[in-house]
C-alpha positions, 0 to 999 in steps of 0.5 A, a space after each residue: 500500500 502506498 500514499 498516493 494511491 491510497 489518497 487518490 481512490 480516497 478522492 475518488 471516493 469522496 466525489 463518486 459515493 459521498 458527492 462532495 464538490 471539488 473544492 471540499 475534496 481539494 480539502 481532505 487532500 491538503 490536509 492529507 498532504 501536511 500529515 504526509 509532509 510531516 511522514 517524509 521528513 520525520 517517519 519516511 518508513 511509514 505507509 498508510 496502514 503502518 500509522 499509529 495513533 502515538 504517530 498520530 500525536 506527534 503530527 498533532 503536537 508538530 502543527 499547533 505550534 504553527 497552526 491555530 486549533 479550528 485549523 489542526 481540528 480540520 487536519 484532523 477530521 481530515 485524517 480521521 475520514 480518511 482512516 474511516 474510508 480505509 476500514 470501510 474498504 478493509 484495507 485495516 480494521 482501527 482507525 489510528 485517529 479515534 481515541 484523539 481528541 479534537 482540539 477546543 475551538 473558540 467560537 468567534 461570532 461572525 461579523 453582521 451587517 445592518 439593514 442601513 450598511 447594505 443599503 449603503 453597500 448597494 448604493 456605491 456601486 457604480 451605476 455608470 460601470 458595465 458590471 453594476 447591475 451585475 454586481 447589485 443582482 449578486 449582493 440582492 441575491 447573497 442578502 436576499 436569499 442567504 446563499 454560499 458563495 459556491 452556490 452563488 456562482 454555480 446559479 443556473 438561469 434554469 434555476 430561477 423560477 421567478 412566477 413561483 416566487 422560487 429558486 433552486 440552489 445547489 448546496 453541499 454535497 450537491 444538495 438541492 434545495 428551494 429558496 424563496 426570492 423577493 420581488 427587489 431580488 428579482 427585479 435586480 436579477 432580470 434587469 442584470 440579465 435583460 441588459 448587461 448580460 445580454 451585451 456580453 459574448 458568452 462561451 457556450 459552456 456558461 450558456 446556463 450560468 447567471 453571473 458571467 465576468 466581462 469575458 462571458 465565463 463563470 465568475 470565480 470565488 476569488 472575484 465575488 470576494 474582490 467585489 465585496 472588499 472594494 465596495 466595503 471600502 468603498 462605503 466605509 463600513 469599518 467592520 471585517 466583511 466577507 461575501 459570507 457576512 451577508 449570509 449570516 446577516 440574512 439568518 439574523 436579521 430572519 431572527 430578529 424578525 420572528 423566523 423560527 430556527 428550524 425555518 431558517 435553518 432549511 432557508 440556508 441548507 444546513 444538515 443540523 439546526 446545532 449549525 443554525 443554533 450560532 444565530 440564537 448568540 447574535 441576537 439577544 433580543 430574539 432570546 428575550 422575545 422568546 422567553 417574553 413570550 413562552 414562559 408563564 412567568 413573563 412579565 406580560 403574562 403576569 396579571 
């Protein structure tokens, strides 16, 4: 048995049986890479079924002095899935991994922007520029519809199903799920693909895909988060934004407004409302709403 082909027909595995997207297989091997990194330069004579879980630690013990601990517990789960996929194929019978404890992370709240920050976001984009709609439908559509940034990328035109009031996303693990879209929403996308898209020469393989760069190809990760930083700057917005902060301020706002977690939780595609429970931190006010209005002691209640 060797490295190589070990990891190779453990990608494979992670596409064909599990279904995961290119980006989170591309994950597990990195993570893969850094432990065999550390084999060659200090245990070259082990091979995958010949790890132990003393080896194990060592590797641990090498990386948290380079690696904060949401990092070396990714590495690790990374490990771990791998060893698991070898038991499954009976390639070993103990996973080296499974008496290793994941290092405590702390929870960092994520950074929300206010109703008021959007607005202002929306409105420094430069309506004199070509790809302004374009760059209006795509914060209409991270805020209003609370999507990843893969799933904002890989939209579909065949997705939108605008007389339903609907949009089909394709989340995790290709996951499909509906997601309402608002009458703003939608007025922003039309105008963005009746106009500006409409101009642009577009490469057959893209036919289908929403958002297009002035070249007529499919927009990258990289951009979405381009756009959004200029325009953060732009507004002076002095607060650490991502293109995932509209998606948490789509669920916190949700909250804010009487939307119960297990709704929200469907809304942004998680597989288990522990995921959505971190916006239930964000917003005190929701949780005194809640016991205002459930328990039979409140004050409201109270006569």
């Amino acid at each position: 048995m060797n490295w190589q082909d070990s990891i190779n027909n453990f990608k494979n595995y992670l596409n064909i049986e599990r279904g995961l997207s290119t980006n989170s297989i591309k994950s597990y091997e990195n993570d893969l890479n850094k432990f065999l990194n550390f084999l060659q330069i200090e245990k070259n004579k082990y091979k995958p079924d010949e790890v132990t879980t003393d080896l194990i630690k060592e590797f641990i013990y090498d990386i948290s002095k380079k690696l904060k601990s949401s990092s070396q517990s990714r590495i690790i789960s990374g490990i771990r899935n791998f060893y698991d996929y070898l038991i499954f194929e009976n390639i070993i019978s103990n996973n080296p991994v499974d008496n290793i404890e994941l290092p405590k992370i702390e929870k960092k709240l994520p950074n929300i922007l206010s109703i008021e920050e959007i607005d202002r976001i929306i409105n420094n984009i430069n309506k004199e520029k070509p790809e302004s709609e374009r760059n209006i439908a795509i914060i209409e559509t991270l805020y209003g519809c609370g999507l990843r940034v893969s799933e904002l990328i890989n939209l579909k035109i065949s997705n939108l199903f605008f007389s339903e009031d609907f949009i089909i996303v394709t989340g995790k693990g290709n996951k499909q799920r509906l997601v309402p879209i608002s009458e703003v929403n939608k007025k922003s996308i039309n105008s963005y693909i009746l106009n500006s898209r409409g101009k642009l020469k577009i490469k057959e393989e893209y036919k289908d895909t929403l958002f297009l760069n002035r070249r007529g190809s499919k927009l990258s990760r990289e951009m979405i988060f381009t756009i959004i930083k200029k325009l953060v700057l732009k507004s002076k917005i002095n607060k650490k934004i991502s293109p995932h902060s509209f998606r948490h301020s789509f669920a916190t706002h949700l909250l804010e407004n009487g939307a119960d977690l297990k709704s929200i939780q469907q809304l942004l595609g998680h597989q288990s409302i522990t995921t959505t429970e971190i916006y239930m931190h964000l917003d005190n006010k929701a949780l005194l709403n809640v016991m205002n209005k459930y328990h039979p002691r409140s004050e409201n209640k109270v006569k």
